[in-house]
N, C-alpha and C positions, 0 to 999 in steps of 0.2 A: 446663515445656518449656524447654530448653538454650537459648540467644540465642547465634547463631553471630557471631561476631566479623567485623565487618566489613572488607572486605579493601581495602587503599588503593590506590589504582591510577592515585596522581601519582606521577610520576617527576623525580626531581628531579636533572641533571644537573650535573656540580661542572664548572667554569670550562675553559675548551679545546675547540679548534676543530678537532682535527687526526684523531678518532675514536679518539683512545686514552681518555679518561672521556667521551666520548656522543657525538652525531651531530656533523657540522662543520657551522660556518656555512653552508658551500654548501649541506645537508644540508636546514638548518631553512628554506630560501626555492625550495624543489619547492611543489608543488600539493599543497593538502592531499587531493584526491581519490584519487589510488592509494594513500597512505598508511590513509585511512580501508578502502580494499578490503583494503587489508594487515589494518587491524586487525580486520574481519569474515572476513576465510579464517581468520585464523590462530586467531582464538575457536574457532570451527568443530575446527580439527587438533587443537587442545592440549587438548580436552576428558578424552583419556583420561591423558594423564601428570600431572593436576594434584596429584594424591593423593602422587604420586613427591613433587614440589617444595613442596607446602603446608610440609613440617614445621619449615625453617629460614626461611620467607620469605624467599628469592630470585626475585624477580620474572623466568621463564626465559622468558614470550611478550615481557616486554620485550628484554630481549636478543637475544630471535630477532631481533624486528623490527630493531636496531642494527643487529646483521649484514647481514640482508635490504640495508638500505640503504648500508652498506657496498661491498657486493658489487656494488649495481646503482652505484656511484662510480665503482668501481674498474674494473670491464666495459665502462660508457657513458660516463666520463669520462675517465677517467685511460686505459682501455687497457693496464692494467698487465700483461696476458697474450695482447697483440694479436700477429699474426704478423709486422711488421715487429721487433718487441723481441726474438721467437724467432730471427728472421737475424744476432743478434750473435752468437749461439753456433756458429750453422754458420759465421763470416767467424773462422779460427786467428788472423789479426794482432789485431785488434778485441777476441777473446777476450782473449787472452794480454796485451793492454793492458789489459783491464778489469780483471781479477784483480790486476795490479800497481798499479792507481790506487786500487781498491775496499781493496784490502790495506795502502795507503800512509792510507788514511781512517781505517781504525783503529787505525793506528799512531798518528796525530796524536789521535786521538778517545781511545785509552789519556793518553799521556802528556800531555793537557790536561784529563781527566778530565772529558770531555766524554760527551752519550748516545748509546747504540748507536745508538739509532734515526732521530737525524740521519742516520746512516752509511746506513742504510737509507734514506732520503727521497734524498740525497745520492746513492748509487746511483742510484735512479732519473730523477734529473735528467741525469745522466751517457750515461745511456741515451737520452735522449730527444737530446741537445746531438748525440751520436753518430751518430741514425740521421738528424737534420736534416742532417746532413752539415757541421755547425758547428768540429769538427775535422777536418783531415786530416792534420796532421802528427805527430810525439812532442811537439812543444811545445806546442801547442794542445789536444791531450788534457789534459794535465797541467796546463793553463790553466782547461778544460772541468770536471777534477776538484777542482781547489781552491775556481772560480768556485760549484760544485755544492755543496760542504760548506759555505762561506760563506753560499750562501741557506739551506738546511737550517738551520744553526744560528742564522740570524735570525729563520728561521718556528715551529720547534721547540724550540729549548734558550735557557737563560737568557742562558748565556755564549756570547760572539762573540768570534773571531778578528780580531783590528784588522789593517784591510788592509794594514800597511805591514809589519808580522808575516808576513801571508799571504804576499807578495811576498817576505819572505825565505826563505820555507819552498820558495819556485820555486827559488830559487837564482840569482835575476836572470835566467832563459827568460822573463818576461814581468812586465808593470809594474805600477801603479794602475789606466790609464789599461785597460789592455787587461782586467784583471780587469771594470771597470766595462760595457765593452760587453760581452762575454760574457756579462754578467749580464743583459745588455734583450736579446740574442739568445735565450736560453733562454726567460725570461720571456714573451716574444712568441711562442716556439714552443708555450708549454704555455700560451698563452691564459690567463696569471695563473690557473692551476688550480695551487695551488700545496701541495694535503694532499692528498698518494694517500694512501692507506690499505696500510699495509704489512704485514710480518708482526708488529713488534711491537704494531699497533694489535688485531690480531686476536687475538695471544697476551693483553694487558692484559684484554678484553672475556670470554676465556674461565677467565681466572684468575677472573675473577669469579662463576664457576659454581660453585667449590669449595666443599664442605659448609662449613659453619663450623666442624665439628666436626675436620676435619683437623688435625692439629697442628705446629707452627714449623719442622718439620726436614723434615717432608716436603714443605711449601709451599716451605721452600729449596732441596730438592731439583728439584723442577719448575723453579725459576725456574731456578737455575743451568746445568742439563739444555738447558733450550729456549733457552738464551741463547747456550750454543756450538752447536748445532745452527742456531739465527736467523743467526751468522753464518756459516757454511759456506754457508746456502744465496743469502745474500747476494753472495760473495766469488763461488759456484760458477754460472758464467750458464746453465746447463743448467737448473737451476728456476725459469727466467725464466717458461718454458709453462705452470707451473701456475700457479692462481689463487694469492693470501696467504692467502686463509682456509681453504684445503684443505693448504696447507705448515704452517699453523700446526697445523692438527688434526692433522696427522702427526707432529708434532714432539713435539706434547704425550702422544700415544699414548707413543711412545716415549721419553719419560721416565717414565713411569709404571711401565714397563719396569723402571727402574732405581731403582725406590724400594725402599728395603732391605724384606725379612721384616720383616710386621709394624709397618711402619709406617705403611699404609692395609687396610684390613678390606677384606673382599671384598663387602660390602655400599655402603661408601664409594666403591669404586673403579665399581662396579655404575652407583651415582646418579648419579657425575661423568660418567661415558663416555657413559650415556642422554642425559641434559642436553645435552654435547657434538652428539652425532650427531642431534639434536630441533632444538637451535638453530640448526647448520648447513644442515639440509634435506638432511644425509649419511644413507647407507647403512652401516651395518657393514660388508658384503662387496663394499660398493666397490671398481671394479677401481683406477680411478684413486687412491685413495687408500693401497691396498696397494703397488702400483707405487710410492707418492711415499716409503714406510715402509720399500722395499725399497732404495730410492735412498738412502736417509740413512744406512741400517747402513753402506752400500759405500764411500760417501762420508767416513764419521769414518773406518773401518776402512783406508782407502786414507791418510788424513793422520793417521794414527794418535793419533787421538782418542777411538777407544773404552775405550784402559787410561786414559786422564787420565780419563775419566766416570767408570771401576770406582774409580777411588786416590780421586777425591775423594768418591762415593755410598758404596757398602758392595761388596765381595763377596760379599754374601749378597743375591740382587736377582735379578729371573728377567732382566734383559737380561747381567748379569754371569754367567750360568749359561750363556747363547746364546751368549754370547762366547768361553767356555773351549769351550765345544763345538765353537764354526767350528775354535777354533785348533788342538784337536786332529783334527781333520779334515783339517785342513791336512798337519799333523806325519804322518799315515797316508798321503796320496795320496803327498807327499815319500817317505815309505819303501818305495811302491809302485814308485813311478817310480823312486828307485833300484834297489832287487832287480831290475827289468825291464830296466832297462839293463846290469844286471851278468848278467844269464841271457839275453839277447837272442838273436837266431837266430844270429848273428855268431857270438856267442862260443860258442857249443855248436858249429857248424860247426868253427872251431878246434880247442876239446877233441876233438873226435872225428878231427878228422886225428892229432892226437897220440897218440890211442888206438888208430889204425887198425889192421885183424888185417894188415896187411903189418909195422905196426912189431914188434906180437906175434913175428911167425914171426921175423924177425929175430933178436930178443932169443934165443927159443928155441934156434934156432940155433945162435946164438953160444956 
């Protein structure tokens, strides 16, 4: 008789508190009782896909549970998708600030070769300084926004901004002195809750679902893919209403999109997407996630972000095929609407006076 290979089921988390490599600190000091209901439902659900995930050993109920706890952070903690954070996008001034303060972050976050995803925590510190009513003016925004990267990058990234750098990067609108209370104003509004859970935490958690078997060009395809799409939706405050872990699965759909012929089997892409849609507690035919999938194409396609994805993926790629197809669509409605405008009712009324049998008999006539 066969001896079935014992399955390990420690989990061994590498060093980080912020839910990009495993749960945060705040995470690991909840009760351990809903956690254990977690781990008795989710036995229970995951009975039938285990056969899918046995064959590379990825542990897919552990990561469900990550996210699960994630999600309930980001929901009952953070508020990352609450309806006051939605009222930035309806207030044009507010908006049109964010975009240019959010856009001014990764400008500095480029050119110090700093991580996106401070830019992301950073945003949402920005957000919260905002709706506390912590700025009101252009300089206190911009006080609000630097104050916002500067903790991001103390909680998140190795490298730090020295405040007297920060203060030049204001342009002299604001000092040391005024950086430093901003900072306890913030601090005090978000109750030292200080690791929301963003999209890059939820894009790391689901890279980690990828067979092993996938190969280097396509895992840089993914990342690359979701990494301009992460900031779009970052930059753009309209996908503030969705959750991060439902913008990240849409993101990820659609770079999948754009992974060249043949560089994921359809058996590959098959295991990754089920994994996905299992560990999120997603639907395929999700309305809401279609909607967020529908939003993303508009959204590169309006900042014309969808040929930089074609130039740098392949031409050969079913999102690269969608794309020549909108645009000749495009190019057809264009030729429609002109021939309609040159044959409109106008201009046939015209012709035909020209043509009229009074002008006829005349000519005749003559």
């Amino acid at each position: 008789m066969a001896i079935k290979p014992r399955r390990n089921n420690r989990v061994n988390h590498p060093r980080g508190n912020d839910g990009i490599h495993g749960p945060s600190s705040e995470t690991s000091m909840e009760s351990t009782t809903p956690i254990q209901h977690l781990c008795k439902k989710e036995h229970k659900i995951s009975q039938s896909p285990v056969s899918l995930y046995s064959e590379d050993q990825i542990d897919v109920e552990e990561l469900r549970l990550v996210v699960t706890r994630m999600k309930q952070k980001g929901s009952c903690v953070y508020h990352v998708n609450c309806k006051e954070r939605i009222d930035i996008a309806n207030d044009e001034l507010k908006s049109l600030w964010r975009q240019m303060l959010v856009n001014w972050m990764f400008y500095v976050a480029d050119c110090c070769g700093l991580q996106q995803h401070s830019v992301a925590v950073a945003s949402y510190f920005l957000d919260v300084a905002m709706l506390r009513d912590l700025c009101q003016t252009r300089e206190e925004h911009q006080l609000a926004a630097a104050t916002s990267l500067q903790m991001a990058l103390k909680t998140f990234d190795v490298a730090v901004i020295k405040l007297d750098k920060l203060v030049k990067l204001g342009r002299g609108l604001f000092t040391e002195d005024d950086v430093v209370t901003m900072e306890m104003k913030i601090i005090n509004s978000l109750n030292w809750n200080l690791h929301p859970p963003t999209v890059y935490c939820f894009l790391r958690q689901y890279g980690r679902l990828i067979p092993p078997s996938v190969n280097g060009i396509t895992r840089k395809v993914l990342d690359n893919v979701t990494s301009i799409i992460a900031e779009e939706m970052i930059v753009d405050e309209r996908y503030v209403k969705h959750c991060p872990s439902i913008l990240s699965l849409a993101s990820t759909l659609v770079a999948l999109d754009f992974v060249p012929d043949g560089g994921l089997s359809k058996r590959l892409r098959r295991t990754f997407e089920s994994r996905l849609f299992f560990a999120t507690r997603t639907k395929k035919d999700s309305t809401v996630l279609s909607k967020v999938i529908k939003k993303i194409y508009k959204s590169l396609k309006r900042r014309d972000k969808l040929q930089d994805i074609v130039d740098m993926t392949s031409t050969k790629s079913k999102g690269a095929r969608m794309y020549r197809t909108a645009l000749q669509n495009m190019e057809k409605n264009n030729n429609k609407n002109n021939v309609s405008e040159q044959h409109s009712p106008r201009d046939v009324k015209a012709k035909i006076r020209q043509h009229s049998p009074r002008d006829v008999r005349t000519k005749l006539s003559a």
